[in-house]
N, C-alpha and C positions, 0 to 999 in steps of 0.2 A: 330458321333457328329459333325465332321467338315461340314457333308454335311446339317445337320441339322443348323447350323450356318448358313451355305449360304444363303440357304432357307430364315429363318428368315430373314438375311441382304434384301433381295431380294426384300422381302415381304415391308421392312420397307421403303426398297428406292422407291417403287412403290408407295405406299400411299404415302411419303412424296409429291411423283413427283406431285399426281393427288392434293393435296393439297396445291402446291406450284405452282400447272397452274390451278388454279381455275376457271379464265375465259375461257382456252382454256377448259376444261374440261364442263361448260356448255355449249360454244359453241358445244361440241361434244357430250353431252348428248342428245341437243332438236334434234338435226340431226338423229340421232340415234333414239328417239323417234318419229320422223316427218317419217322416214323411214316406219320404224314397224309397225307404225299406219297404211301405205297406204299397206302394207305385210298383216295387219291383216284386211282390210277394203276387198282388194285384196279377200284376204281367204274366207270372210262369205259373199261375192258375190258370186265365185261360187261355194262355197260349193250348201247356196241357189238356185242357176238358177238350179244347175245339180241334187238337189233335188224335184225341179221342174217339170224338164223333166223326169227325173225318174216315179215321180206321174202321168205326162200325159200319158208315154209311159205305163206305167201300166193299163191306162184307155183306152189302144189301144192295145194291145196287144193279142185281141183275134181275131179271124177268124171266120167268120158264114158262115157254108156251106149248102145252099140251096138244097133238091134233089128232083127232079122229083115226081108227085101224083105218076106214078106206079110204084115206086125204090120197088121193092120186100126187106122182112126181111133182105133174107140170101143175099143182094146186098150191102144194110146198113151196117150188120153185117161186112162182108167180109172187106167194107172201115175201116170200125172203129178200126178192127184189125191190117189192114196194117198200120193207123194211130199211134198204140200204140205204135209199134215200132222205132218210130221214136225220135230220142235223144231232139228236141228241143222243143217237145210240152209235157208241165206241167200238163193238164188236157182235158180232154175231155169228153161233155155232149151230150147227143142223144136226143131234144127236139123234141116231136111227134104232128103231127098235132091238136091232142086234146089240148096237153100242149101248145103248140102255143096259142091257141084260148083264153085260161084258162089267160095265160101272156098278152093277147093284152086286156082280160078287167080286168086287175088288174092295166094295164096301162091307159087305160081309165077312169077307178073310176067311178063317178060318171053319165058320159056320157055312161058309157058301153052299155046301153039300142038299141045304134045304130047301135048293131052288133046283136042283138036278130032276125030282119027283115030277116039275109042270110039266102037262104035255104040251101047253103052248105059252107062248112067250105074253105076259099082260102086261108089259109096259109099251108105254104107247111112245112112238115118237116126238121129238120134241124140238121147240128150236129155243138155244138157250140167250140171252141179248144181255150185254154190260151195257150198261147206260154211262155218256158222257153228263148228262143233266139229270140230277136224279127229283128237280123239280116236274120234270115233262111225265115222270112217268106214269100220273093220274091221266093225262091226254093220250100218253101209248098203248097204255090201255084200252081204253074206251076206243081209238083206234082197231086193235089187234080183236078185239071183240066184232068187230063188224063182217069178222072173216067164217065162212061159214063151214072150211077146217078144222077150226077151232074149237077143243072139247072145253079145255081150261085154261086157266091162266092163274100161274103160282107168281107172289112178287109181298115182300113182306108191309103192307100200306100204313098200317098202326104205326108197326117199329117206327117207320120212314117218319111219316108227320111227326113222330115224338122226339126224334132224336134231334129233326130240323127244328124243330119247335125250341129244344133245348138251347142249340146252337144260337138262336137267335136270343135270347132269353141272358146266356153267358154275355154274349156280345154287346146285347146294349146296356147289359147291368154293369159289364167289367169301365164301357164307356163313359156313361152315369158316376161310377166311384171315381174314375180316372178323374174324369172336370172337378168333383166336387175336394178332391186332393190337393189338386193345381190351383184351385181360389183356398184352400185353407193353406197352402204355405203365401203363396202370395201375399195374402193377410199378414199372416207371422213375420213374412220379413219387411215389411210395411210398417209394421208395430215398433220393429227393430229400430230402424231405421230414424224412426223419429227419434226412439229414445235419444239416439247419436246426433239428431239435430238440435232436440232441448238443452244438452250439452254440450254443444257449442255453437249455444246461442250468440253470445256477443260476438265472438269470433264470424261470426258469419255474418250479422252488421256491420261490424267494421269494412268485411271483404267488401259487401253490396255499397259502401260509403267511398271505397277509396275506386269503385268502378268497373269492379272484376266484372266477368262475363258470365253467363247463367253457367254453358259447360266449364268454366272453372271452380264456381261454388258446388255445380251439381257432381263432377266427376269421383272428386273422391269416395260420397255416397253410393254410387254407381259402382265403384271397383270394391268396396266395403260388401256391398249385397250381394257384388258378385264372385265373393272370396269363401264368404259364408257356404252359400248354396253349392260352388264346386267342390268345397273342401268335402259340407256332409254329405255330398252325393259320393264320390268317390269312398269315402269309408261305407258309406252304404252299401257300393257296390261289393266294397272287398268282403263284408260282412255277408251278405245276401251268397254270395258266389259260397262262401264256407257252410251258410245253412243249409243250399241247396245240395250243396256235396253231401255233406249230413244224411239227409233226407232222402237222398239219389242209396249212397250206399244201404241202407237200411230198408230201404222198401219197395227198391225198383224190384225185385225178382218177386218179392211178395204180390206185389202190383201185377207184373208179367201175368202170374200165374195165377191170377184172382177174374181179369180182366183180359188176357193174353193183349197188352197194350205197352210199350217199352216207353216211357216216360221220358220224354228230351231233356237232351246231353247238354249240360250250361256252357259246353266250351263251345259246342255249335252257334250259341245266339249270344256268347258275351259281350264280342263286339259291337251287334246291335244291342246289345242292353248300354252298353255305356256312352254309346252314341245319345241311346233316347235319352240316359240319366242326363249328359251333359245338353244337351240341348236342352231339359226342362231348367236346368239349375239356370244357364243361362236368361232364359224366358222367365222364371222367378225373380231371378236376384236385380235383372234390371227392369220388371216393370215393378214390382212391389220397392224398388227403390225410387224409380220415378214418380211413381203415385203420389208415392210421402212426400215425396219432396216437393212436387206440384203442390200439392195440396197446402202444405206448411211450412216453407219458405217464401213463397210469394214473391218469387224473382222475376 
């Protein structure tokens, strides 16, 4: 019961506080949502780009292996089996010279008529490979080259390094802003937080005089930074969710059709967006409350 007492006391002296620094408390709300917002602007960038690159590397990720008019069956065969074995390629198709010919006027359409003229068919057979690791495929290469088969080998290598390149590039810069977000609210509500202690100063002597406990002087601070931070995160959210809608109506088919790339739905990741918001606010409101308090109360 005693402890449940406290608790209560705690509880009451926190809200009183955040209702007795009402200005400082929206100063510290918009902060907190000005924060989150660029946490969540942050997030559905690159979520976006790295779904992006994803879709292009998808659309790159196969390898066209050219071979020789006189690759005999069992030379074919022979490749395609050492191919199977290999961990990072997903599928593999054996396109035959006919099939070739068959794909080039299905590509044509309408003009196909200007291939009726050959007298012999010049596409060569091929065997076509999606890659499950589209890292491996400077080594599958340089594999599939040692086959003697082998006239060419199509696989787009630039694109690939650039797009990876990209992807990595997003990744650690979105990472990078992410940390340096998360110590600038932390700060802000740290900042806060004293003001709320310099203000009741005496008040917090007397508590330390008459014997309180560190979690009964610290708590209310505690639920004060943590009142802050969930409040603006939630308006963040609700905010962010209506920009994004915004932006979603207005440019996705633009987008579609500039880049053929469908831009994610915010109702698919809102959950996890307001999971991550409230877990940061959390992580905010109670170390940048503790910090201060460590730091200048000296309990």
């Amino acid at each position: 019961m005693r402890k449940f007492r406290s608790l209560k006391t705690m509880l009451a002296n926190g809200f009183t506080s955040i209702w007795r620094n009402k200005g400082i408390g929206l100063v510290s709300t918009l902060t907190i949502l000005s924060v989150m917002l660029l946490v969540g602007i942050l997030l559905l960038a690159v979520l976006n780009i790295n779904g992006f690159v994803n879709s292009i590397n998808d659309s790159l990720d196969q390898i066209e292996v050219f071979l020789y008019d006189d690759t005999t069956g069992s030379e074919t065969e022979d490749l395609i089996n050492q191919l199977k074995v290999r961990p990072e390629i997903k599928q593999i198709t054996y396109i035959s010279k006919e099939e070739a010919i068959i794909d080039a006027r299905d590509m044509f359409d309408e003009e196909s008529y200007v291939l009726d003229g050959l007298e012999k068919n010049p596409l060569p057979a091929s065997i076509r490979i999606e890659l499950n690791d589209i890292d491996k495929a400077e080594d599958l290469v340089s594999f599939i080259k040692k086959n003697e088969g082998v006239e060419t080998i199509r696989y787009f290598k630039d694109l690939i390094l650039q797009f990876l390149t990209i992807d990595k590039v997003v990744k650690f810069g979105g990472f990078f802003a992410f940390v340096i977000i998360v110590l600038l609210s932390i700060f802000v509500i740290s900042n806060i937080i004293k003001v709320a202690i310099s203000a009741r100063g005496k008040e917090i002597e007397i508590m330390k005089y008459v014997g309180a406990s560190e979690s009964f002087i610290k708590g209310p601070f505690i639920i004060e930074g943590l009142f802050y931070s969930l409040f603006g995160s939630i308006l963040a959210f609700l905010i962010l969710g209506y920009l994004y809608g915004t932006f979603t109506s207005l440019y996705e088919i633009p987008i579609y059709e500039y880049v053929s790339y469908n831009i994610i739905d915010f109702a698919d990741i809102d959950f996890d967006i307001i999971l991550i918001f409230i877990s940061i606010a959390i992580g905010i409101g109670v170390i940048g409350s503790i910090t201060s308090i460590r730091k200048y109360l000296k309990v």
